[in-house]
C-alpha positions as CSV (number, residue, x, y, z in Angstrom):
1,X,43.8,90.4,93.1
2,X,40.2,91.8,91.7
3,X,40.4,88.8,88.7
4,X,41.0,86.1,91.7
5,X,38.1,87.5,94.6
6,X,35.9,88.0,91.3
7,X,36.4,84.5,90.1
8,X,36.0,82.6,93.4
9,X,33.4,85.3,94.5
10,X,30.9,83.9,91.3
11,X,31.4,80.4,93.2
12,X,30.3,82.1,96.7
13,X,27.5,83.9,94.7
14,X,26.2,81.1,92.8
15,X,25.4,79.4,96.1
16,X,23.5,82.3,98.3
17,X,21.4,83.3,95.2
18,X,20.4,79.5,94.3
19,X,19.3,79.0,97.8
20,X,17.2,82.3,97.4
21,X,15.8,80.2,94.0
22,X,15.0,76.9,95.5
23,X,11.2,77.1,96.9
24,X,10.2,79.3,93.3
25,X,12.3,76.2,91.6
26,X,10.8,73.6,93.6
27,X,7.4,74.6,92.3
28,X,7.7,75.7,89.1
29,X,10.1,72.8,87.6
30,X,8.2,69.9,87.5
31,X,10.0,66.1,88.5
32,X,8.7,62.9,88.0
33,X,11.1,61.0,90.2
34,X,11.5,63.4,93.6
35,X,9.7,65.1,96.1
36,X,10.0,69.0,96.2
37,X,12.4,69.2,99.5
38,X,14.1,65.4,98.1
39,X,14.6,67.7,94.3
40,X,15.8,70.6,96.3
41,X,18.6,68.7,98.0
42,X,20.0,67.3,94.9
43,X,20.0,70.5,92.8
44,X,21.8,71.9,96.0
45,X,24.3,68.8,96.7
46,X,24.3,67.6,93.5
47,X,26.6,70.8,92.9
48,X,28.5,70.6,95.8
49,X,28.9,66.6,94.8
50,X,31.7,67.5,91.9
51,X,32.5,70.7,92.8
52,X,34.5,69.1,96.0
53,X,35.4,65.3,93.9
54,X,37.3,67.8,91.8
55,X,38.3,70.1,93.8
56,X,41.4,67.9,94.7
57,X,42.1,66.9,91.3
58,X,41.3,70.9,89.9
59,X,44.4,71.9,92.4
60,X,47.1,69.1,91.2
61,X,46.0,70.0,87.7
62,X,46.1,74.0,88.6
63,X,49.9,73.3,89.7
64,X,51.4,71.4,86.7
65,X,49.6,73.2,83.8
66,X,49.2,76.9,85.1
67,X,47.4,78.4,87.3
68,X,46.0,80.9,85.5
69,X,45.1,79.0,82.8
70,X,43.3,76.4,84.6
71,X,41.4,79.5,86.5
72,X,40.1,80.9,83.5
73,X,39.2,77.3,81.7
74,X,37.0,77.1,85.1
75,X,35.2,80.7,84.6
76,X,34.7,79.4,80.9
77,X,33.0,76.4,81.9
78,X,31.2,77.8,85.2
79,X,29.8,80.6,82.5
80,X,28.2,77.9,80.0
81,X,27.2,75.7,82.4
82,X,25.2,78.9,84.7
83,X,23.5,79.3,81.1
84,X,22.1,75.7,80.4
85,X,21.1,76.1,84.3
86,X,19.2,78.7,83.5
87,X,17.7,77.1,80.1
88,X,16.7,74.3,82.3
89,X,13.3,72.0,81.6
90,X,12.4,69.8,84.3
91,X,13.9,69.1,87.9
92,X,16.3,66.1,86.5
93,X,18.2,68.6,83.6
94,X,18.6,71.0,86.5
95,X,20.3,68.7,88.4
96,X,22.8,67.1,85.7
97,X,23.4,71.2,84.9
98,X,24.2,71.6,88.1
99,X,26.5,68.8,88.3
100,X,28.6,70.2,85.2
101,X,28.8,73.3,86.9
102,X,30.1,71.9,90.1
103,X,32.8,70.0,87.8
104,X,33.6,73.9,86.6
105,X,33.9,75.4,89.5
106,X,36.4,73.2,91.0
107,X,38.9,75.0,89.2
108,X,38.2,78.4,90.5
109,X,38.6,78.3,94.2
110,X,41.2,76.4,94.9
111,X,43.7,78.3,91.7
112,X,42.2,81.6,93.4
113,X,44.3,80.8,97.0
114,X,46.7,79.4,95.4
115,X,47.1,82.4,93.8
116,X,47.6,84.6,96.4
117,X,49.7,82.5,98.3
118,X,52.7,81.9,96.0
119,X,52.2,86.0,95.4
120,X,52.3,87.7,99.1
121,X,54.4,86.5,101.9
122,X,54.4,87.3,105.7
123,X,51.8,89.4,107.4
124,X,50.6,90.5,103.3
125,X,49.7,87.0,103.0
126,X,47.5,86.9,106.3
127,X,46.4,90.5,105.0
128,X,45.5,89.1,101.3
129,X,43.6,86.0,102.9
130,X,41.4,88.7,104.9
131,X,41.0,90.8,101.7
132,X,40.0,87.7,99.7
133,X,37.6,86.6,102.2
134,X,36.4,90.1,102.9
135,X,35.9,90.9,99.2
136,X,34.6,87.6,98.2
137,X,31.8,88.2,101.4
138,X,30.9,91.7,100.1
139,X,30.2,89.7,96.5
140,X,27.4,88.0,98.3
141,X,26.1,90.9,100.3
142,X,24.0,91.9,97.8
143,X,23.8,88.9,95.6
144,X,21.0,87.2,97.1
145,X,18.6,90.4,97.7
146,X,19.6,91.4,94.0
147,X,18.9,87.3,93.0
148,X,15.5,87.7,95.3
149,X,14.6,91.0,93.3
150,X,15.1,88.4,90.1
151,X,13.7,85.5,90.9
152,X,10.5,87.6,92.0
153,X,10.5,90.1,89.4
154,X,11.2,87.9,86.5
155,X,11.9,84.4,87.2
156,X,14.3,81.9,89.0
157,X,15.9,81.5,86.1
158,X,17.4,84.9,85.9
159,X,19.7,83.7,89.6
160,X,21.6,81.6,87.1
161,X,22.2,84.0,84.5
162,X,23.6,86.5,86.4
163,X,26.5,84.7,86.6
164,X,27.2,85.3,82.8
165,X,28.6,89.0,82.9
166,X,30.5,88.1,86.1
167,X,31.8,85.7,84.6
168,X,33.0,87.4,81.4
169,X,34.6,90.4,83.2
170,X,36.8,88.2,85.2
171,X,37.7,86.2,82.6
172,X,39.1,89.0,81.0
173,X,41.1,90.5,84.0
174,X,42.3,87.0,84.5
175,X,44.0,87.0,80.7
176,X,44.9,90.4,81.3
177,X,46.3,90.6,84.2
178,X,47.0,87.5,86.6
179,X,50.7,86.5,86.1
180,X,51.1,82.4,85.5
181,X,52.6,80.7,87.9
182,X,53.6,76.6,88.4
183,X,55.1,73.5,90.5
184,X,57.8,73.1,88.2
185,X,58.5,69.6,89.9
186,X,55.3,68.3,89.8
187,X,54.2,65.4,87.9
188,X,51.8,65.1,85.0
189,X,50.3,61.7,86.4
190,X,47.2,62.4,88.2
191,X,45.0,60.1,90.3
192,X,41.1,60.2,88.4
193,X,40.5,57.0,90.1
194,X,40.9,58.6,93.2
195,X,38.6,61.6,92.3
196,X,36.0,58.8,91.1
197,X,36.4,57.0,94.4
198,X,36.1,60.4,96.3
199,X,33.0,60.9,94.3
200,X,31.1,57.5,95.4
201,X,31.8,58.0,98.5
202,X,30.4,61.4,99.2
203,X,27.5,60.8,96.7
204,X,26.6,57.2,97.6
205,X,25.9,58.0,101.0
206,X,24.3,61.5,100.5
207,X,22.0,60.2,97.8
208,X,21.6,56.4,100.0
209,X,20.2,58.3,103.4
210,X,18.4,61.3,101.3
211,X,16.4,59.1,98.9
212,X,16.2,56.3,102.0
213,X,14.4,58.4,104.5
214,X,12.2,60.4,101.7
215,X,10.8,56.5,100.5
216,X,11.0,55.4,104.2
217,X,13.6,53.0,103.7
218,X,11.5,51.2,101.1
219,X,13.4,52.2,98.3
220,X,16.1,49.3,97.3
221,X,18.4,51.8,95.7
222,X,19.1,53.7,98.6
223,X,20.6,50.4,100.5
224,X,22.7,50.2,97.3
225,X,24.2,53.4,97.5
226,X,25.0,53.3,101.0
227,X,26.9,50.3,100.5
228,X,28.7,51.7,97.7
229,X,29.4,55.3,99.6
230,X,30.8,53.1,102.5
231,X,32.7,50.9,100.5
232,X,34.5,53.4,98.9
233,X,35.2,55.7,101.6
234,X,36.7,52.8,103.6
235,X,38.9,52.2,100.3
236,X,40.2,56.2,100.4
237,X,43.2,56.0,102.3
238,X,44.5,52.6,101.5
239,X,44.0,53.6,97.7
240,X,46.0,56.4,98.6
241,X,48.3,54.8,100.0
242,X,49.6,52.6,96.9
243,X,48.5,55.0,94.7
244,X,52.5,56.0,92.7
245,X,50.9,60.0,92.4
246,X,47.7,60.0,95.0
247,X,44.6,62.3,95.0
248,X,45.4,63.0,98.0
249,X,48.9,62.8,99.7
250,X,49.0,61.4,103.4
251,X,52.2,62.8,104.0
252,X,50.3,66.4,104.4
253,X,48.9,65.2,107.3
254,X,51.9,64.8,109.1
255,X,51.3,68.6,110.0
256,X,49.1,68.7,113.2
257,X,48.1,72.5,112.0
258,X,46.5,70.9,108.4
259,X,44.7,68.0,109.8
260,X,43.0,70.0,112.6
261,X,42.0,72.5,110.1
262,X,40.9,70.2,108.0
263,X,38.8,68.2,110.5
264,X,37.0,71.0,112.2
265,X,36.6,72.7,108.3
266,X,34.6,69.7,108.0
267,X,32.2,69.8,110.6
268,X,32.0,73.7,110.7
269,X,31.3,74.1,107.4
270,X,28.6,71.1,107.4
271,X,27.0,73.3,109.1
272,X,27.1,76.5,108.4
273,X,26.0,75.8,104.9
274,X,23.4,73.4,106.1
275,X,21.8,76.5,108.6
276,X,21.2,78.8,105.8
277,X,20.0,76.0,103.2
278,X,17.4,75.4,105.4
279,X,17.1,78.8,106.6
280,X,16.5,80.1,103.1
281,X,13.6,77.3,102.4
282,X,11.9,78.2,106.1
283,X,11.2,81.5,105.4
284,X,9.4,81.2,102.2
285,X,8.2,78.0,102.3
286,X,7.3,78.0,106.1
287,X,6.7,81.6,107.0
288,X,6.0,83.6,104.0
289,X,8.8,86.1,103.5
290,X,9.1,86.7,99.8
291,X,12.5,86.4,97.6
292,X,13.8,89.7,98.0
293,X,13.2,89.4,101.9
294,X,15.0,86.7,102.0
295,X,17.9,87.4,100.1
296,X,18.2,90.8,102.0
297,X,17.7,89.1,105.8
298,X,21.2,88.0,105.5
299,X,23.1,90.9,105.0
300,X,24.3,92.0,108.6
301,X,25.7,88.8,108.7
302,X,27.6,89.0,105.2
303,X,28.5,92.6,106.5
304,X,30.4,92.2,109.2
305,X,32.4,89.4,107.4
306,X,33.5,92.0,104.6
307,X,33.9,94.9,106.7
308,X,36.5,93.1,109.4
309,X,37.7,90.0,108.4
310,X,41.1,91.3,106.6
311,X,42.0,92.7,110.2
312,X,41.7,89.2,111.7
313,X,43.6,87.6,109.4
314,X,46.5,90.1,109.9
315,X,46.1,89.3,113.4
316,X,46.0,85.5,112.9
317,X,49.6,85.5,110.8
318,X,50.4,88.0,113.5
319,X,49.4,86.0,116.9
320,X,48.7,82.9,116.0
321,X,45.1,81.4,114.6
322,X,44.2,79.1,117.4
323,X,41.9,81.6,119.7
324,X,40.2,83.2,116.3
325,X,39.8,79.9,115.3
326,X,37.6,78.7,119.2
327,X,36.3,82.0,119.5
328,X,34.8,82.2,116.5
329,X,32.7,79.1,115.9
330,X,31.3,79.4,119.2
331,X,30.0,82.4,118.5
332,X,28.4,81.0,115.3
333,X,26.8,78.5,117.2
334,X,25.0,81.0,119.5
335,X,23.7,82.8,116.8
336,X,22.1,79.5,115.2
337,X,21.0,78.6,118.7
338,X,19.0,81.8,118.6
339,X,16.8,80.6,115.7
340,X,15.7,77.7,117.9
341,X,13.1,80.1,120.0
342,X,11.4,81.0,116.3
343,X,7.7,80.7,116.9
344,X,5.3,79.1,113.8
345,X,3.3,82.6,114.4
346,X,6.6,84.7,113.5
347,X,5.6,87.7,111.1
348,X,6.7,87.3,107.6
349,X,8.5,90.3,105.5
350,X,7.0,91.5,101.5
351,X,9.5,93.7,100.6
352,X,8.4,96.3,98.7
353,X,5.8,99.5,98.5
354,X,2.5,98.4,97.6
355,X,-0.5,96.7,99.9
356,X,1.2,94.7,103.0
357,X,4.5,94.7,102.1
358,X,7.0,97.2,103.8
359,X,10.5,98.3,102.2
360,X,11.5,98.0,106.3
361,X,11.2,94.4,108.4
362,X,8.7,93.8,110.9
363,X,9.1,93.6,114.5
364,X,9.1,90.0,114.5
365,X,12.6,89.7,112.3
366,X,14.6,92.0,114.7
367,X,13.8,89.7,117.3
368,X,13.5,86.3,115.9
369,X,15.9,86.7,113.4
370,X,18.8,89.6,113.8
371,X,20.4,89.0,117.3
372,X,21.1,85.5,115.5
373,X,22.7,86.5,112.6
374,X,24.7,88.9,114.1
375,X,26.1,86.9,116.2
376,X,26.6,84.4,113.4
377,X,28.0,87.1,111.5
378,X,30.6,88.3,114.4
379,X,31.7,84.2,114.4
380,X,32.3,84.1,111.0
381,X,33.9,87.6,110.7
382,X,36.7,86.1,113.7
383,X,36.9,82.8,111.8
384,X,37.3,82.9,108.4
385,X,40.6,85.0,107.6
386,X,42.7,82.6,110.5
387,X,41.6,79.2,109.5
388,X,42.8,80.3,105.7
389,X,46.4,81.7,107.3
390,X,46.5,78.5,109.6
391,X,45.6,76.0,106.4
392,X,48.0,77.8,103.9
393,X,50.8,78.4,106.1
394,X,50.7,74.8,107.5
395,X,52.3,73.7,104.4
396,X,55.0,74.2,102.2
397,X,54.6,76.6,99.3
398,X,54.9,74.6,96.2
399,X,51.9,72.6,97.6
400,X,49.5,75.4,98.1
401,X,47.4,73.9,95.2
402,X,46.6,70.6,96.3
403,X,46.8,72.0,100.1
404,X,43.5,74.5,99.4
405,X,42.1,72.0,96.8
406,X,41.7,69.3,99.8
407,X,40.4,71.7,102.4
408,X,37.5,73.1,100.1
409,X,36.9,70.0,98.9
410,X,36.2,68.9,102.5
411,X,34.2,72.3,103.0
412,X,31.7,70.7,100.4
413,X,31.5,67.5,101.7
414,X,30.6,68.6,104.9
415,X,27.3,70.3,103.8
416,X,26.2,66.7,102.1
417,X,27.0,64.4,104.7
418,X,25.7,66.7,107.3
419,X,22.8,68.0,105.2
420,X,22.3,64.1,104.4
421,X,22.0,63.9,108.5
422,X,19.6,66.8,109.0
423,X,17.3,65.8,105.9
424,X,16.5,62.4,108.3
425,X,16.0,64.7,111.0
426,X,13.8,66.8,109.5
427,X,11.6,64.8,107.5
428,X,11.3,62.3,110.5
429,X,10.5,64.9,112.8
430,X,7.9,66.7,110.3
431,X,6.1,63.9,109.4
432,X,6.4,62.4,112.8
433,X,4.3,65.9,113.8
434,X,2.1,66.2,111.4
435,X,0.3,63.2,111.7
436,X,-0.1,63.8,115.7
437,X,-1.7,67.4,114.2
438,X,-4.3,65.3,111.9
439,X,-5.1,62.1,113.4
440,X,-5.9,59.7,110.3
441,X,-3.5,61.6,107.5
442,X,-1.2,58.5,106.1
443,X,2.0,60.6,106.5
444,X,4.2,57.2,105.1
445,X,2.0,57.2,101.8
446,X,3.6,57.9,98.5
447,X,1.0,60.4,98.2
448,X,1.2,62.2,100.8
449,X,5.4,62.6,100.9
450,X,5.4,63.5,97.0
451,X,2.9,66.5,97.7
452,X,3.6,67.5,101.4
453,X,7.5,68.3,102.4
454,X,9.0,69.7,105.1
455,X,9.7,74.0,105.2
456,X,7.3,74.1,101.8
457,X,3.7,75.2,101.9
458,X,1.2,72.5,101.0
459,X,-0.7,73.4,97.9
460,X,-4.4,74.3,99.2
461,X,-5.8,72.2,96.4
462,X,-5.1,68.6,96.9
463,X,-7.2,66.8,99.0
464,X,-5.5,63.6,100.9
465,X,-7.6,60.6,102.1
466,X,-7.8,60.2,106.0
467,X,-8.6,57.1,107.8
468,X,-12.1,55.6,106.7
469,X,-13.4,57.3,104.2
470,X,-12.4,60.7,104.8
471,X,-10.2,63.3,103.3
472,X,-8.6,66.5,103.9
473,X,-7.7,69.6,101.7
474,X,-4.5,71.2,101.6
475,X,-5.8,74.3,102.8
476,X,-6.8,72.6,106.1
477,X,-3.4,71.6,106.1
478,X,-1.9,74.8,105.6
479,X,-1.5,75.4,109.5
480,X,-0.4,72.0,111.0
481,X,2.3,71.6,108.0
482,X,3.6,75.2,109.3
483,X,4.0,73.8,112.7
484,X,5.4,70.5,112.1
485,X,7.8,72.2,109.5
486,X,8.8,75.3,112.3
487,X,9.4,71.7,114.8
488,X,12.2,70.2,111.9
489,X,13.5,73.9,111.5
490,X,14.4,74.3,115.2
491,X,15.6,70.4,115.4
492,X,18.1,70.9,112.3
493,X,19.0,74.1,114.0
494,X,20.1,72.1,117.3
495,X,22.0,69.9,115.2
496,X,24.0,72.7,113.4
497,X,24.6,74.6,116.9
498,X,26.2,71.6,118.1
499,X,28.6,71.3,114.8
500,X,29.5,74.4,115.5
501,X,30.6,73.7,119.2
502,X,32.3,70.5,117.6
503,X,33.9,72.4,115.5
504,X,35.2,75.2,118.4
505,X,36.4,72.4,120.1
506,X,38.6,71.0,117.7
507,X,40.2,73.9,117.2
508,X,40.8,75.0,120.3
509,X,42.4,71.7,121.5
510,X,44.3,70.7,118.3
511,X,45.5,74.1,116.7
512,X,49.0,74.6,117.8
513,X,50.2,78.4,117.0
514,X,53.5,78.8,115.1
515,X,56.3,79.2,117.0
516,X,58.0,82.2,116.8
517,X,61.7,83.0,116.4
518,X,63.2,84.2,120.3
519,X,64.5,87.8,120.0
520,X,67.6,88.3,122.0
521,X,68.2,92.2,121.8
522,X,70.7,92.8,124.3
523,X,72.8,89.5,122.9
524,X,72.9,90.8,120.1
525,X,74.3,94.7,120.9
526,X,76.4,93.0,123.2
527,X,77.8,90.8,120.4
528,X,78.3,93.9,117.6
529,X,80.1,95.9,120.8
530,X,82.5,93.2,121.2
531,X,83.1,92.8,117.7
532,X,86.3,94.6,116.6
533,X,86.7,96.8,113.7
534,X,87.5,94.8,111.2
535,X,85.1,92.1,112.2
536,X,82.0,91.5,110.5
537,X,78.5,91.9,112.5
538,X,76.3,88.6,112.9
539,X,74.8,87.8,109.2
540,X,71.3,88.0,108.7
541,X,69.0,85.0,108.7
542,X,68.8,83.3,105.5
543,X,66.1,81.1,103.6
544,X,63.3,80.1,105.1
545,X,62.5,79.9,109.1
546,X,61.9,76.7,110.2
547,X,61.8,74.5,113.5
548,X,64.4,71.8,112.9
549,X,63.2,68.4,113.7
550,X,59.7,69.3,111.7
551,X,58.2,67.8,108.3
552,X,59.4,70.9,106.6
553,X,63.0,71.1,107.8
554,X,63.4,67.6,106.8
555,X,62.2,68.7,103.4
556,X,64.5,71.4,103.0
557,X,67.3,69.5,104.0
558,X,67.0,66.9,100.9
559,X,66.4,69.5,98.7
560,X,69.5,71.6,99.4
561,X,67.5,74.8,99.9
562,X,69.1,77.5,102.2
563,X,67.1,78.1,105.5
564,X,67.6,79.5,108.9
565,X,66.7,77.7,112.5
566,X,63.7,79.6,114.5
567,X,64.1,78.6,118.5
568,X,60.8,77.5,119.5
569,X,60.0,78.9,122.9
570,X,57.2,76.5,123.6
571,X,57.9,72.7,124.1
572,X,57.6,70.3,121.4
573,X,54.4,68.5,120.6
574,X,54.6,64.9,121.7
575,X,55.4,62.3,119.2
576,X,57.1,64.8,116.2
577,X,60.8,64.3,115.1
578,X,61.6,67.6,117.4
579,X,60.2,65.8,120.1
580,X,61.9,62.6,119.9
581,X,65.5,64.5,118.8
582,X,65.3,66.4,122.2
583,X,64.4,63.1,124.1
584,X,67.4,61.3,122.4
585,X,69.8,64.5,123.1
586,X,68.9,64.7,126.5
587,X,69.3,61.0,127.0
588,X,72.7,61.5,125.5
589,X,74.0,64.4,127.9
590,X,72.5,62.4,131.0
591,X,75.3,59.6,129.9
């Protein structure tokens, strides 16, 4: 259990501590092709780009060879790769590094829940979700104040290569102690043309709106990688469909549980890492906070997730997830609402002892900043745990793999299609504002887009030309790029709120909550009373507990595998095979 939360917690690390990185990155690397927010983006979604292509792939791949030996290839690569990141020259390595370390880490997550599935059952397994989530949380707690202390004490480069010891100690639990475990059915044919479809898509139209808005739609390539993105997500499910061994089998989505999950993962997601992406980039590049007062601002939030999320995922496998699942998201999306009232005059946090700075935060964080993320945190802690029991559980067991590969797969496409979305928002908006604050200032220039972007600080030295004959410095820029870039924060903040509500709303109307088997106590006594002496007492449920009628009984049934019949005390859903059997049984006793 410690080798699995280790490995997938270096994933959840690598993310929180890069975004503490990225305004120190995005002006100390230099890039002759992007802007600073434009380079940003990519060295965020370029990882997220083949981290969830793979992730799909990683899972079938996890299944047929070993799961723990395709885990602790992953940790070998994700270890390398955090080194060349860290060795990194100019914006464009950063970004191919990154990319290779996505491609790594697609083997960690997904073999991590797979894992723990096909080693706990029952309420353990709900428990082992919270503990996972809870542990994998409390990895990140201090990860990005530590990566802040780093990146301002040394150098950005130092968030990268904090990975490597991680990295090594887990690998070595892994060999040691993590038992290997396989689909012994599976087949060794696996679908790369669909990961390379899966990969244009998501790419073609992150990169196409990204690089479209930052060149004002002047740029021909962005109009070709839309084209390609939508071409080839259009051509995702009927590849799929003729596909002998798909990426991605269809016939998971028969369960109502999965594709809800799925969907509002999605949109949830999108969001949540969106919010702190941009969060983490407003507060240095817009406010002032420092590294390490930005990697510590977090930690209520992270907090509460690793101090009570294993008790809501015992009480998802033990209720049901569905109200964990509403309840939870909506409370997310209050906390992000919160961050809509931030003022441009909001008091940055220096950590530290000397001069201005203040080991404590100022007045202005515990009202601008902490009754948001508490409430985000509380969301989060509620959600987490149940939509992992209501994803895993929602499918059968030998396809755990590919089951948790496609739903983090789709929790990193959501941050690039949505972060695609709130880049147009933002750079619209901030641009859009700061030429209303300085009348004249050509905000659709080249010049003025590759040294000005939204949430970073304008450097006080460049001067820009003005209508006429004019021009401006940077410093007198300093203030109306702070408000225009406070204006994008609070619109991108609207836009996650109302993911989030999405999101709430999905689950709340599509999660259906396992039916559980009807107890008939006095039956039952009255049954062993009548039973004579030398008759034996009802026999114990065998095999597996399923709903006849469903995907999964059906399953059982060719496969010859013993299982038991749970009475579902709720109605059928409308339109499954238990549905339609009790229509055609009823029809039959009414003739």
């Amino acid at each position: 259990m410690a080798a699995v939360i280790l490995g997938s917690g270096i994933v959840f690390l690598d993310s929180t501590v890069v975004n503490v990185a990225l305004p120190r990155i995005g002006k100390d690397l230099p890039s002759s092709l992007f802007s600073p927010l434009e380079a940003q983006n990519y060295v965020y979604n370029g990882y997220l780009l083949t981290l969830s292509a793979l992730l799909i792939l990683a899972g079938a791949l996890s299944d047929y060879y070993g799961r723990r030996r395709a885990f602790a290839i992953g940790l070998a690569g994700f270890g390398v790769m955090s080194l060349a990141c860290g060795l990194a020259w100019n914006m464009e390595s950063l970004i191919v590094f990154r990319l290779l370390q996505g491609a790594a880490g697609a083997l960690l997550v997904p073999g991590s829940l797979s894992i723990i599935n096909t080693t706990f059952q029952g309420e353990e397994r709900g428990r082992a979700f919270g503990v996972w989530a809870g542990a994998s949380a409390g990895t990140t707690i201090l990860g990005p104040f530590v990566g802040g202390l780093l990146v301002q004490s040394i150098s950005w480069r130092a968030a990268f290569l904090i990975n490597i010891p991680l990295v090594l100690v887990a690998l070595y639990a892994t060999l040691r102690y993590v038992a290997e475990s396989r689909d012994e059915e599976m087949s060794p044919r696996f679908d790369w043309l669909g990961a390379g479809v899966v990969a244009l898509a998501v790419g073609g139209l992150a990169y196409g709106t990204i690089r479209g808005q930052q060149s004002d739609w002047s740029d021909v390539s962005a109009f070709v990688a839309l084209g390609i993105g939508a071409a080839a997500t259009l051509a995702i499910v009927p590849l799929m469909r003729i596909r002998k061994h798909p990426l991605i089998p269809l016939s998971l989505f028969r369960s109502r549980n999965f594709s809800v999950t799925n969907l509002s993962t999605l949109v949830i997601y999108g969001a949540l890492y969106v919010t702190f992406f941009n969060m983490g980039l407003f507060v240095q590049g817009t406010l002032g906070y420092d590294p390490a007062a930005a990697g510590i601002m977090g930690i209520p939030a992270t907090l509460l997730l690793a101090l009570f999320s294993t008790r809501f995922g015992t009480l998802a496998a033990r209720y049901g997830p569905r109200l964990f699942m509403t309840v939870g998201p909506a409370l997310m999306a209050l906390g992000v609402l919160w961050y809509v009232r931030i003022p441009a005059t909001s008091h940055a946090w220096v950590w530290g002892t000397s001069g201005s700075a203040s080991l404590l935060p100022p007045g202005d964080y515990l009202i601008d900043f902490l009754p948001g993320l508490l409430l985000f945190g509380a969301g989060l802690m509620i959600m987490v745990a149940p939509l992992t029991t209501a994803l895993m559980t929602s499918v059968p067991e030998h396809n755990s793999g590919v089951a948790s590969a496609i739903n983090n797969a789709i929790s990193r496409v959501g941050p690039q299609l949505a972060g695609a979305v709130i880049f147009v928002a933002i750079a619209s908006s901030f641009y859009s504002g700061l030429g209303s604050r300085v009348p004249g200032l050509p905000v659709r220039s080249d010049q003025v887009r590759s040294h000005i972007a939204p949430l970073n600080r304008p450097d006080a030295g460049d001067r820009f030309r003005i209508t006429g004959d004019g021009t401006v410095t940077g410093r007198a820029l300093i203030k109306p790029a702070k408000e225009a870039s406070t204006h994008s924060f609070h619109v991108a903040m609207l836009i996650g709120a109302l993911m989030l509500m999405a999101g709430a709303a999905v689950n709340g109307f599509g999660i259906r909550n396992p039916c559980r088997e009807r107890r008939l106590p006095r039956e039952e006594e009255a049954a062993e009373a009548a039973a004579g002496p030398d008759e034996e007492p009802p026999h114990e449920a065998v095999g597996v507990g399923v709903v006849a009628g469903t995907a999964l009984h059906d399953e059982l049934h060719e496969r010859g595998e013993l299982h038991h019949h749970h009475v579902c005390t709720s109605p059928p859903q409308a339109g499954t095979p238990a549905a339609s059997g009790m229509a055609a049984r009823g029809a039959q006793s009414e003739a």
